[in-house]
LUMMINU-786518 format. One record per residue (C-alpha): residue number from 1; residue in one letter; x, y, z. Coordinates in nm, 2 decimals, always signed. Last residue first. Layout:
N
<seq = NUM	type = a	x = X	y = Y	z = Z>;
...
END
This chain:
341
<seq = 341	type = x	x = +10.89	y = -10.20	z = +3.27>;
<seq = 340	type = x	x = +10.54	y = -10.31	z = +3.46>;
<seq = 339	type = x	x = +10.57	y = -10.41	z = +3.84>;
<seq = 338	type = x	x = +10.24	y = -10.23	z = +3.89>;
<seq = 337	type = x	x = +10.36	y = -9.86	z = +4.02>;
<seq = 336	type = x	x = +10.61	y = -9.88	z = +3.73>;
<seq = 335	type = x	x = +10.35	y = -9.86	z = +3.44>;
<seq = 334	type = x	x = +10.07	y = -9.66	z = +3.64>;
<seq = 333	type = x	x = +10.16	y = -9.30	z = +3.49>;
<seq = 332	type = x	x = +10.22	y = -9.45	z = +3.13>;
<seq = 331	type = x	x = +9.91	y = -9.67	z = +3.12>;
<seq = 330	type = x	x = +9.70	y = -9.33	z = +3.28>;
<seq = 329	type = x	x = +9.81	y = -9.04	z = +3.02>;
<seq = 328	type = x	x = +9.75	y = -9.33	z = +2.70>;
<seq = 327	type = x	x = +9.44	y = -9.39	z = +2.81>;
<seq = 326	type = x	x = +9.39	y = -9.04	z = +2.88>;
<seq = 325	type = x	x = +9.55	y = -8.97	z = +2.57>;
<seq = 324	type = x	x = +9.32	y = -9.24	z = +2.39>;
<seq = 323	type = x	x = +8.96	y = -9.13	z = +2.50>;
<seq = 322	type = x	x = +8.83	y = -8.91	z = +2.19>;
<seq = 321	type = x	x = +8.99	y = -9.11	z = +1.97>;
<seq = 320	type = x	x = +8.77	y = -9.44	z = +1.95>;
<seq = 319	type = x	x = +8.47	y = -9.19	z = +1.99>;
<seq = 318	type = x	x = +8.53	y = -8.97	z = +1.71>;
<seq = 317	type = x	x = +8.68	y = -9.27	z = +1.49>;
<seq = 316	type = x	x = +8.38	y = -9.46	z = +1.46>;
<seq = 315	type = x	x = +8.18	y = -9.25	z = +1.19>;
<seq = 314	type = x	x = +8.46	y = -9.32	z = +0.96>;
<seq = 313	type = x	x = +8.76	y = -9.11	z = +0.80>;
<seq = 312	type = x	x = +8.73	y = -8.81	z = +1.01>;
<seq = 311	type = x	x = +8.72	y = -8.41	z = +0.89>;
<seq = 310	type = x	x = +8.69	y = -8.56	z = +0.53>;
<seq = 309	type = x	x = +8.44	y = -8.34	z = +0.49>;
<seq = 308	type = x	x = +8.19	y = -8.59	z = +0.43>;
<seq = 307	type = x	x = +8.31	y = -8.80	z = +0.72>;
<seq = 306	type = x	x = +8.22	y = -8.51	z = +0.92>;
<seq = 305	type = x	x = +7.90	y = -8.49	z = +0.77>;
<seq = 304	type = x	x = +7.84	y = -8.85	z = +0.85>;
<seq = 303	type = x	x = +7.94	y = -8.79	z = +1.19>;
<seq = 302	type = x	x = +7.71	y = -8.49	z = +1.23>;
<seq = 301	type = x	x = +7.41	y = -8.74	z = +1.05>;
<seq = 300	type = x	x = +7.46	y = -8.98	z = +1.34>;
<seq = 299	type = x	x = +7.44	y = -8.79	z = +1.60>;
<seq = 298	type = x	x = +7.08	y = -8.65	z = +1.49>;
<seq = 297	type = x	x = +7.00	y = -9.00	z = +1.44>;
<seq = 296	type = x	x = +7.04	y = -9.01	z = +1.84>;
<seq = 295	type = x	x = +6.91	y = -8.64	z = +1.91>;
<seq = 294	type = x	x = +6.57	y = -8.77	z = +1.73>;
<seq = 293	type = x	x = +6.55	y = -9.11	z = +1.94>;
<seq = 292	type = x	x = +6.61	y = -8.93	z = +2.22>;
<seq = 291	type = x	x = +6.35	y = -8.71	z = +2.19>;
<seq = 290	type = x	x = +6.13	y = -8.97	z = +2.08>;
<seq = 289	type = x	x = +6.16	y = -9.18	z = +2.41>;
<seq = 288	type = x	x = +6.09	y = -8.85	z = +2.58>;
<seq = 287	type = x	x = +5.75	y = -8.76	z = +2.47>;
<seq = 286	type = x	x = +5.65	y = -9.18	z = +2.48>;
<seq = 285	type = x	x = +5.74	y = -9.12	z = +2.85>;
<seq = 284	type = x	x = +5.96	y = -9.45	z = +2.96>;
<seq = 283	type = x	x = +6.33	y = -9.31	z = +3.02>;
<seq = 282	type = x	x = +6.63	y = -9.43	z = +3.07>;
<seq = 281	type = x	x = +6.81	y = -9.44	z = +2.72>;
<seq = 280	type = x	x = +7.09	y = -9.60	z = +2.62>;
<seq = 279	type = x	x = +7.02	y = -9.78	z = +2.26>;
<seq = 278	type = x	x = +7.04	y = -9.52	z = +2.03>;
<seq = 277	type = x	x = +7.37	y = -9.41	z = +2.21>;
<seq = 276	type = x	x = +7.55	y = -9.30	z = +1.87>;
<seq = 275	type = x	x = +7.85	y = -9.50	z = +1.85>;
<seq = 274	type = x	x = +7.76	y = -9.85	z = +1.87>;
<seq = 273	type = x	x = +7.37	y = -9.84	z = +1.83>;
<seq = 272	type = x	x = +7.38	y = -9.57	z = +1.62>;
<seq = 271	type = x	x = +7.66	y = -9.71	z = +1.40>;
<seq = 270	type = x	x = +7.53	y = -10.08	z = +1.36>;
<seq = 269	type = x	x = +7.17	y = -9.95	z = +1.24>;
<seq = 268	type = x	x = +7.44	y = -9.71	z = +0.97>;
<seq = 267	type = x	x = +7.61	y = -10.03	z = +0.85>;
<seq = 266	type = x	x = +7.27	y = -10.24	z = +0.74>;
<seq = 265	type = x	x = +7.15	y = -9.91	z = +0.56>;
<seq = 264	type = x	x = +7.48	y = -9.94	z = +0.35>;
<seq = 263	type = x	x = +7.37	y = -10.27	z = +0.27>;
<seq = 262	type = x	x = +7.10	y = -10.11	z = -0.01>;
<seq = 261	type = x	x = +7.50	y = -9.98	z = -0.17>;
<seq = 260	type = x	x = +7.53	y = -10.33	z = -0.22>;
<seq = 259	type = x	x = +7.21	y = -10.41	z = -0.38>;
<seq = 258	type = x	x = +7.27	y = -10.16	z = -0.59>;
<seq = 257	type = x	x = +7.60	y = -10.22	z = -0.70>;
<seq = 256	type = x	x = +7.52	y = -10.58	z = -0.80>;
<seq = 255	type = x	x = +7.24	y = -10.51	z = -0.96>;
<seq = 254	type = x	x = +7.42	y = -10.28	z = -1.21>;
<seq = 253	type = x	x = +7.66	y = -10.52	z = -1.24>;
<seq = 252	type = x	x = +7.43	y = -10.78	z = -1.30>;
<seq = 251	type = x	x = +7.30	y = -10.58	z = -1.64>;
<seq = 250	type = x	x = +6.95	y = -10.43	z = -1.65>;
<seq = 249	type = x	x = +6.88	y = -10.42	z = -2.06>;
<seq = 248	type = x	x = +6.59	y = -10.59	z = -2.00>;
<seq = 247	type = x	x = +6.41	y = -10.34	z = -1.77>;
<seq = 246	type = x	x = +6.46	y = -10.08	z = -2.02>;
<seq = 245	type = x	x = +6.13	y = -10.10	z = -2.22>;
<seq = 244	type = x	x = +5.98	y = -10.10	z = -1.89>;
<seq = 243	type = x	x = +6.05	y = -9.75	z = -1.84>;
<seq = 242	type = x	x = +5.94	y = -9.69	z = -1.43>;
<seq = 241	type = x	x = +6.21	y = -9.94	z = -1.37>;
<seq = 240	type = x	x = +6.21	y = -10.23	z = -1.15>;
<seq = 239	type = x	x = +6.43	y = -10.52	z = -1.03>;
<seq = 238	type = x	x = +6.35	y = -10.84	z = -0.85>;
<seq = 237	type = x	x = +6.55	y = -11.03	z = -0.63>;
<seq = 236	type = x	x = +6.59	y = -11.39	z = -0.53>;
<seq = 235	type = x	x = +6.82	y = -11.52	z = -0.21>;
<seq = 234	type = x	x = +7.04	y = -11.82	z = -0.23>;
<seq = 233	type = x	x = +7.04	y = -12.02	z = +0.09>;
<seq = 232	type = x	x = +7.28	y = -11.94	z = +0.41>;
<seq = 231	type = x	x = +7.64	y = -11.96	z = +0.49>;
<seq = 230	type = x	x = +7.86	y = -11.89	z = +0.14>;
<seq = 229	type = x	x = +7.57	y = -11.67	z = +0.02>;
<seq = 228	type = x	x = +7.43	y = -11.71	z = -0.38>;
<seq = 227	type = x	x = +7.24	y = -11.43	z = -0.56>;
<seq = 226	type = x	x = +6.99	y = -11.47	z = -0.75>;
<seq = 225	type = x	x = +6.83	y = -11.22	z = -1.00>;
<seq = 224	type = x	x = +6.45	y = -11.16	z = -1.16>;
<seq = 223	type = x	x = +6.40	y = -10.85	z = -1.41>;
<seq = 222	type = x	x = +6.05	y = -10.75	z = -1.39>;
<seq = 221	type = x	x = +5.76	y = -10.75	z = -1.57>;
<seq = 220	type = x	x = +5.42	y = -10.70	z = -1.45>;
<seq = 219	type = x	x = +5.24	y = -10.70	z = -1.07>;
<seq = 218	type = x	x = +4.98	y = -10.95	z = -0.98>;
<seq = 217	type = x	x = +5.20	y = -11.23	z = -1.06>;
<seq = 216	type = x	x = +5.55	y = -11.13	z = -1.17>;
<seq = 215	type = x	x = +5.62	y = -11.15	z = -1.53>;
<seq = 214	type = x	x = +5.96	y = -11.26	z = -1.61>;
<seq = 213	type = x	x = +6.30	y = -11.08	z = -1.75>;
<seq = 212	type = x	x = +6.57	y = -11.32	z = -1.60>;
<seq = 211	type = x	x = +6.92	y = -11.21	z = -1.50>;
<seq = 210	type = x	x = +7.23	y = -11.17	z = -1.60>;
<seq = 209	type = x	x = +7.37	y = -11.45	z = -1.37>;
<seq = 208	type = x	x = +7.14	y = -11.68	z = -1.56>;
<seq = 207	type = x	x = +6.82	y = -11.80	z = -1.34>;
<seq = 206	type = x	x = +6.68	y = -12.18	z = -1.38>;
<seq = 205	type = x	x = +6.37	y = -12.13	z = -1.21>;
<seq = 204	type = x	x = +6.25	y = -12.37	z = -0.94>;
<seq = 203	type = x	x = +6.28	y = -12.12	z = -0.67>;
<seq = 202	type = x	x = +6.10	y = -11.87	z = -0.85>;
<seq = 201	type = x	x = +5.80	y = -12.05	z = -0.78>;
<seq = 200	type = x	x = +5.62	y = -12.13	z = -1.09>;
<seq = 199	type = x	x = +5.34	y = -11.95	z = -1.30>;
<seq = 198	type = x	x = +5.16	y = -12.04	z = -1.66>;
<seq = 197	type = x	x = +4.87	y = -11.81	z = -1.74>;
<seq = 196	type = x	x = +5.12	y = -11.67	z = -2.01>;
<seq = 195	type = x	x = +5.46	y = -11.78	z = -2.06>;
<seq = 194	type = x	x = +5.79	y = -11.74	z = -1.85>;
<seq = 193	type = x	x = +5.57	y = -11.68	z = -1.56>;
<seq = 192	type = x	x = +5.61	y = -11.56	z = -1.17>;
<seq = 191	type = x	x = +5.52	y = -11.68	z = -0.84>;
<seq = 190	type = x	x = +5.67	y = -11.63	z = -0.48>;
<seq = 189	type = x	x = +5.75	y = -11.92	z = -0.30>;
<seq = 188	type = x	x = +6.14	y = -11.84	z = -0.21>;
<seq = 187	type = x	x = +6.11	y = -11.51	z = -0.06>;
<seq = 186	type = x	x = +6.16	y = -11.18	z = -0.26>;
<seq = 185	type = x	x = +6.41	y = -10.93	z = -0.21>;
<seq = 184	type = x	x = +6.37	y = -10.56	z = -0.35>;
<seq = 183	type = x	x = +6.49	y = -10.36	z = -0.62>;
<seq = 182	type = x	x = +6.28	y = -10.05	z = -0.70>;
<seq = 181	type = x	x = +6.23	y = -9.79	z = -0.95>;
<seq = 180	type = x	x = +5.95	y = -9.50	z = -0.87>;
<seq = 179	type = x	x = +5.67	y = -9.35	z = -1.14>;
<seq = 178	type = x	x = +5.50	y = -9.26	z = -0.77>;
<seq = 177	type = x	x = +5.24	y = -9.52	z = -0.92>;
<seq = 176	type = x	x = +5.51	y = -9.79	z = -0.95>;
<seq = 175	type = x	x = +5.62	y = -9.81	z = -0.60>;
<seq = 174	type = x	x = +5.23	y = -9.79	z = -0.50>;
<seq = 173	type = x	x = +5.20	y = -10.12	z = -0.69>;
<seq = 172	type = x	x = +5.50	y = -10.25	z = -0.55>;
<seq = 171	type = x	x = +5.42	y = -10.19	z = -0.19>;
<seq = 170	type = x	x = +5.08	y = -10.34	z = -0.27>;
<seq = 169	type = x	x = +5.20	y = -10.61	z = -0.43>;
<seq = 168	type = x	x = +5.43	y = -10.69	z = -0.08>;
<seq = 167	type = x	x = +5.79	y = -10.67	z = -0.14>;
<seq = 166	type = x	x = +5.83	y = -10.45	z = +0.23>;
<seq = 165	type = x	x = +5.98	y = -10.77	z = +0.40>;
<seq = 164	type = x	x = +6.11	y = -10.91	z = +0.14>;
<seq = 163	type = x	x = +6.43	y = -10.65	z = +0.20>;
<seq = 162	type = x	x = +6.40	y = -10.33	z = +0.07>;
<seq = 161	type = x	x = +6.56	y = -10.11	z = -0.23>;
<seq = 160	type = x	x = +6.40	y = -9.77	z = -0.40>;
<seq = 159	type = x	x = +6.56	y = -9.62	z = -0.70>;
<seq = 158	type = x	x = +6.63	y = -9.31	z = -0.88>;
<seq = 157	type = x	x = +6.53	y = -9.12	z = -0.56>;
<seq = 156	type = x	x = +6.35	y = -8.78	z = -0.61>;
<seq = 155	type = x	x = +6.30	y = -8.59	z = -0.30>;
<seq = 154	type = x	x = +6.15	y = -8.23	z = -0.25>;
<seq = 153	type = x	x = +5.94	y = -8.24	z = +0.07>;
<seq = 152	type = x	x = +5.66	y = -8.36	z = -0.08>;
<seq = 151	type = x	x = +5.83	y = -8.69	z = -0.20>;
<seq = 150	type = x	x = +6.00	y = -8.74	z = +0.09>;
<seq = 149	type = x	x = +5.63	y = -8.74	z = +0.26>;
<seq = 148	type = x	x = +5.49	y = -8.97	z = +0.03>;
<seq = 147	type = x	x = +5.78	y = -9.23	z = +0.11>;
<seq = 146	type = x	x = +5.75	y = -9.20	z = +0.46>;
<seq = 145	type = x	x = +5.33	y = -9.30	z = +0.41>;
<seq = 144	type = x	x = +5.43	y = -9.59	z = +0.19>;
<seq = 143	type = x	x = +5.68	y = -9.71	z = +0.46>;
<seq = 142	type = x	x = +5.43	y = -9.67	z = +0.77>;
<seq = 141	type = x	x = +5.17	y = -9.84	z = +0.59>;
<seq = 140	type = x	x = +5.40	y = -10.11	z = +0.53>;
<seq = 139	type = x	x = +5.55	y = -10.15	z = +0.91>;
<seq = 138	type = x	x = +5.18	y = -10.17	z = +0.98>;
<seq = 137	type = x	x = +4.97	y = -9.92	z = +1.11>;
<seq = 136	type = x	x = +4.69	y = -9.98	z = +1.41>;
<seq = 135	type = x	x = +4.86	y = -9.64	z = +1.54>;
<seq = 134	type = x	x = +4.80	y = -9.71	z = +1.93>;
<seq = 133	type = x	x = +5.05	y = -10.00	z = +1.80>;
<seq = 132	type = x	x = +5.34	y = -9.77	z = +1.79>;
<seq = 131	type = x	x = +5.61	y = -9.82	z = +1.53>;
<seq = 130	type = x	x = +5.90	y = -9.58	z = +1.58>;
<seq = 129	type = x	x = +5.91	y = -9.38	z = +1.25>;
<seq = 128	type = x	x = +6.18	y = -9.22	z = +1.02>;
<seq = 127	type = x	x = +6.24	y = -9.01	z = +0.68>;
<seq = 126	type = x	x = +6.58	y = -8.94	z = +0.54>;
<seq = 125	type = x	x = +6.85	y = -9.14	z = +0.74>;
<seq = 124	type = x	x = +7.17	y = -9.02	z = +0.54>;
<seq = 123	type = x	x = +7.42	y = -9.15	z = +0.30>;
<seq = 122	type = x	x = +7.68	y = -8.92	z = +0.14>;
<seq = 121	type = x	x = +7.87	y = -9.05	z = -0.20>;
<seq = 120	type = x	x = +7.81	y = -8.84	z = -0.43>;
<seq = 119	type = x	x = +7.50	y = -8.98	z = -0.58>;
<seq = 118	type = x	x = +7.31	y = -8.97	z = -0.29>;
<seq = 117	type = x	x = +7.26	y = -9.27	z = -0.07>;
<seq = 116	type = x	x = +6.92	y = -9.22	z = +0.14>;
<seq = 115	type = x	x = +6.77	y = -9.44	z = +0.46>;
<seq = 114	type = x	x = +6.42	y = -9.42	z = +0.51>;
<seq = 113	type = x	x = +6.41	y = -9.60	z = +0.87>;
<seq = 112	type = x	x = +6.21	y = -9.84	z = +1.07>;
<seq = 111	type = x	x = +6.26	y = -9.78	z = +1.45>;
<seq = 110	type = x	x = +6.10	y = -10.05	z = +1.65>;
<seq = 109	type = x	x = +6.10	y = -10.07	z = +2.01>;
<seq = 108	type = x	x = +6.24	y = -10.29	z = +2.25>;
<seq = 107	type = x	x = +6.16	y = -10.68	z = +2.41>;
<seq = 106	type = x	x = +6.29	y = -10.96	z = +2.21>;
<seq = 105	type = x	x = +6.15	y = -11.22	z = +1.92>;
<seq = 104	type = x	x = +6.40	y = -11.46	z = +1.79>;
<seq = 103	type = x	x = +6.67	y = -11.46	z = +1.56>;
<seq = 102	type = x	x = +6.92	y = -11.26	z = +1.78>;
<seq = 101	type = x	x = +7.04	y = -11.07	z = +1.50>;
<seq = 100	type = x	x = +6.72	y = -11.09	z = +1.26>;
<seq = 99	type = x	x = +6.52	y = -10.90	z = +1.57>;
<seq = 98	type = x	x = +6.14	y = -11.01	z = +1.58>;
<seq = 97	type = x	x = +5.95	y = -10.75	z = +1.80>;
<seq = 96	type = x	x = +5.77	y = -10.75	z = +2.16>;
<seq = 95	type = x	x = +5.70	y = -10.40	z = +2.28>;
<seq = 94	type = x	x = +5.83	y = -10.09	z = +2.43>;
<seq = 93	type = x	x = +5.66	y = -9.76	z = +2.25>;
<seq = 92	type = x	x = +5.39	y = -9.79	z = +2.51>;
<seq = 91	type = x	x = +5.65	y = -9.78	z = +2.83>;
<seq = 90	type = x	x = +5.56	y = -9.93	z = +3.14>;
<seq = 89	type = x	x = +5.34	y = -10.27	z = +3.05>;
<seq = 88	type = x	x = +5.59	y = -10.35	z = +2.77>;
<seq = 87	type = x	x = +5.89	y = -10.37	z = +3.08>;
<seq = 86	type = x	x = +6.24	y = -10.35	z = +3.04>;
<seq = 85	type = x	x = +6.54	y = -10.56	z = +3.08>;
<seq = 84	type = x	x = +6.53	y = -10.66	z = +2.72>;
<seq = 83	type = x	x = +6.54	y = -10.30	z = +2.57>;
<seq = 82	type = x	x = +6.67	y = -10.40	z = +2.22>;
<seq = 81	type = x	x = +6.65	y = -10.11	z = +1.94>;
<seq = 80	type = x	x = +6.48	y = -10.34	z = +1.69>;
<seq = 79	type = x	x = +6.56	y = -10.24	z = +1.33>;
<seq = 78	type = x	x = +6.36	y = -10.13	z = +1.00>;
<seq = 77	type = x	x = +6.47	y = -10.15	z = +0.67>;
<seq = 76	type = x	x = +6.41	y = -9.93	z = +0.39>;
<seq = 75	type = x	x = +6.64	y = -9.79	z = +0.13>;
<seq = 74	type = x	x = +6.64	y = -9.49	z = -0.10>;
<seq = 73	type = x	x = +6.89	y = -9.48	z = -0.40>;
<seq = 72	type = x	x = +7.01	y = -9.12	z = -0.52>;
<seq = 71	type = x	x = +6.90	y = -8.94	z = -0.82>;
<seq = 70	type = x	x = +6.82	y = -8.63	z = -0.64>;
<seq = 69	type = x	x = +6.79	y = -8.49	z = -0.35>;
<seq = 68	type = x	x = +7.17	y = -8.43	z = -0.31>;
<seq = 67	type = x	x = +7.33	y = -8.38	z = +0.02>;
<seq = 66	type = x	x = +7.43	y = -8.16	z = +0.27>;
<seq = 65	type = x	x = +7.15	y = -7.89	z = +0.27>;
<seq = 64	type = x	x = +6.87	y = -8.10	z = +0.24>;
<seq = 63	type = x	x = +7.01	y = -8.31	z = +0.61>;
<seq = 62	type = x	x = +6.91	y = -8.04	z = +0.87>;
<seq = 61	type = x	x = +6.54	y = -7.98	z = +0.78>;
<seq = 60	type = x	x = +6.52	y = -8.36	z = +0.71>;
<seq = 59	type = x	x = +6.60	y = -8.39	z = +1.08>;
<seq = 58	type = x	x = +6.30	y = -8.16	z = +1.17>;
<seq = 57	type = x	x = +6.09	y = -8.31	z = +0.92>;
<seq = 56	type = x	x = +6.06	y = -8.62	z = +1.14>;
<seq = 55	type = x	x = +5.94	y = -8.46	z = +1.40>;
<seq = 54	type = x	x = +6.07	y = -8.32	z = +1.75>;
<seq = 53	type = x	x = +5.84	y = -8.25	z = +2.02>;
<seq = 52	type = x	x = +6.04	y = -8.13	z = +2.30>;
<seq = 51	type = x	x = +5.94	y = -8.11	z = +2.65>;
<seq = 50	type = x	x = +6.01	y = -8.44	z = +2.79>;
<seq = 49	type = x	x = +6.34	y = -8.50	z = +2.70>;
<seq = 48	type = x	x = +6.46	y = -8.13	z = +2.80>;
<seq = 47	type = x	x = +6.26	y = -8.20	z = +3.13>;
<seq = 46	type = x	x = +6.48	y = -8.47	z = +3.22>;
<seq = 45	type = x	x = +6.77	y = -8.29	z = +3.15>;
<seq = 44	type = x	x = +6.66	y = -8.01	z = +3.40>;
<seq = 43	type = x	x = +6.55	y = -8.29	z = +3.67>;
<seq = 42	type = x	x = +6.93	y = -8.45	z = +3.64>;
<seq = 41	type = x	x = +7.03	y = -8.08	z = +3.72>;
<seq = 40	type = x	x = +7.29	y = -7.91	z = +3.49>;
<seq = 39	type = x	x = +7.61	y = -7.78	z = +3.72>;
<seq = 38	type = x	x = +7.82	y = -8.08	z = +3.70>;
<seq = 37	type = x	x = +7.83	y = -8.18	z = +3.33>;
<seq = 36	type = x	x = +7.96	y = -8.48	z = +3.34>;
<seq = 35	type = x	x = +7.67	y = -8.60	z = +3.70>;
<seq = 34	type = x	x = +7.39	y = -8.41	z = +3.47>;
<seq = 33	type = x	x = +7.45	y = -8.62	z = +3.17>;
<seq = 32	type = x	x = +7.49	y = -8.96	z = +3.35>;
<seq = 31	type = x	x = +7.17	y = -8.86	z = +3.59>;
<seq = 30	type = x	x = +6.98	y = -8.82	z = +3.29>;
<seq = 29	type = x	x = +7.06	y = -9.10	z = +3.10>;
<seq = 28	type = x	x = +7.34	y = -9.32	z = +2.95>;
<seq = 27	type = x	x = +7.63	y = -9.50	z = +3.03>;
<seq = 26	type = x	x = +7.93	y = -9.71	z = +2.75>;
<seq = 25	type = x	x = +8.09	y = -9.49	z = +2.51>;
<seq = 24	type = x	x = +7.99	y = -9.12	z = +2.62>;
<seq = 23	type = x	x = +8.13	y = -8.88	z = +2.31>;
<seq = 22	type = x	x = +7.84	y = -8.91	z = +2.07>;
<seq = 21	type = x	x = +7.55	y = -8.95	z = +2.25>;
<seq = 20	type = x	x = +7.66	y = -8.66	z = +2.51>;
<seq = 19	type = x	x = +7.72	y = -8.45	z = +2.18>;
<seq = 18	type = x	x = +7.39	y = -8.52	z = +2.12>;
<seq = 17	type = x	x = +7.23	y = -8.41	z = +2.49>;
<seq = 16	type = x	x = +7.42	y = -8.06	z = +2.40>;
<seq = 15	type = x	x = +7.27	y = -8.03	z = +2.05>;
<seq = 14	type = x	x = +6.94	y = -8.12	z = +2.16>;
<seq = 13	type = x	x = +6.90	y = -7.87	z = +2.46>;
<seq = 12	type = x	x = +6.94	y = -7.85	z = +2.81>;
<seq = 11	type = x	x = +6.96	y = -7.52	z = +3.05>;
<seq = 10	type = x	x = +6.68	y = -7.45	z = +2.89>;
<seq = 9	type = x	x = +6.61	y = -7.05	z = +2.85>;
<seq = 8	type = x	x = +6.49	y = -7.10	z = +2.49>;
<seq = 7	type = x	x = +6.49	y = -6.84	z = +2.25>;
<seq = 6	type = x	x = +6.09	y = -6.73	z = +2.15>;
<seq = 5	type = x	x = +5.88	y = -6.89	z = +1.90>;
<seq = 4	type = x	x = +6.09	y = -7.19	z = +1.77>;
<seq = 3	type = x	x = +5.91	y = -7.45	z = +1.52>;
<seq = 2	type = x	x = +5.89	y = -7.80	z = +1.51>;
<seq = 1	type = x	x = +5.76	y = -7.96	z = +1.21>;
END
């Protein structure tokens, strides 16, 4: 974790290069920050992002005191921060990932997220990583290893939700060491049984809508849903407690609101690339890449404490109002000089 020795003389700091995040809609870097605020060098903002080595911690640091650390639902997803006029062979953290959206691989990097609802409402990133292939991790080994972390640091979700992605035994396995819920998707060939030794696909199942207690192979019993999508195929879902006794007892309802509240993490990757600058960065240092980074999710948990306190009523309205009396100042002045009555 980051720690602070002696106050800083930098005429650049996180909070100030967030609050450019937050409040420019459309440019980004260095020269953009220094040519707003006028007497801060390009060089002196460059230096800011190359400097600091903010960690993971540091932003968990700031979120513990807003929210509740326990009995909340913990998602993972991960997202592709798309850099498609940039170059792999300049930047280490830029690479060649599959992006859902665009269905099809593109150039970026990878940012996979621990995203947290509490149970009043606030929803946070938690725990964070941009994949780097100096690492030799996978987007697993980086989700077990968040999880650990959050659990050291004080966290106790009721639940843990992922895509198929992360449905891997081994995720569930470690899932159900750490005494952990879960509910994650499953794709279409996976195998479970009704009876012993005898396993089908779950595709072929007959599932009522309140679910289907089955053994899953290589794991144990779980509570099997599906749930049907006006464009696309039904998707399968299985559903975890730590007290299997209860696992039958799992309504639809209740997976209903869980998976929903899982598409919360869905909502904030839109948010901090729309409003939060995630994207708009000029930089290729691996130093400075994570600076940003950090200062972007940063953004994003101000807005969300301002949506807490009910200072605005979504994390889009900051930026949406910020420019509408000069707007508003320069339709007005220009009205008649154009013809317009």
């Amino acid at each position: 974790m980051r720690k602070i020795t002696k106050p800083s003389t930098a005429q650049c700091n996180a909070d100030l290069y967030t609050l450019f995040l937050l409040s420019e809609p459309k440019l980004g870097g260095c020269s953009r920050l220094s040519e707003i605020l006028g007497d801060v060098s390009h060089d002196s903002i460059n230096r800011f992002l190359l400097r600091e080595r903010y960690e993971p911690k540091d932003l968990f640091s700031q979120i513990e005191k807003i929210i509740n650390l326990t009995g909340g639902i913990l998602s993972v997803d991960d997202t592709v921060i798309e850099k498609i006029y940039s170059d792999p062979k300049n930047a280490e953290l830029i690479s060649y990932f599959w992006s859902g959206k665009a269905h099809k691989t593109i150039i970026g990097l990878n940012l996979i997220t621990l995203y947290y609802s509490d149970i009043n409402g606030n929803s946070v990133p938690i725990n964070y990583r941009i994949y780097d292939k100096k690492e030799g991790k996978t987007k697993n080994d980086y989700f077990r290893e968040m999880v650990s972390e959050i659990i050291n640091w004080g966290v106790k979700p009721k639940i843990v939700t992922g895509d198929s992605w992360y449905s891997g035994v081994e995720n569930l396995k470690f899932l159900k060491n750490q005494k952990l819920g879960f509910l994650f998707g499953i794709e279409k060939n996976r195998t479970v049984s009704n009876e012993p030794h005898n396993y089908c696909q779950v595709s072929t199942l007959v599932i009522p809508e309140s679910g289907l207690r089955t053994h899953l192979k290589e794991f144990g019993f779980i509570k099997l849903f599906r749930k049907s999508f006006k464009e696309e195929a039904s998707r399968h879902y299985i559903l975890y407690l730590p007290d299997e006794s209860k696992i039958q007892d799992i309504t639809r309802n209740e997976f209903l609101t869980i998976h929903d509240t899982h598409w919360q993490i869905e909502t904030f990757h839109r948010a901090i690339k729309q409003v939060c600058g995630i994207c708009r960065f000029m930089v290729r240092d691996t130093s400075a890449i994570k600076t940003h980074i950090f200062c972007s999710l940063q953004a994003f948990v101000k807005l969300e404490l301002m949506r807490s306190e009910k200072i605005i009523s979504n994390w889009y309205e900051v930026q949406r109002n910020l420019f509408t009396s000069v707007i508003r100042e320069h339709i007005l002045a220009n009205r008649f000089s154009h013809g317009i009555v």
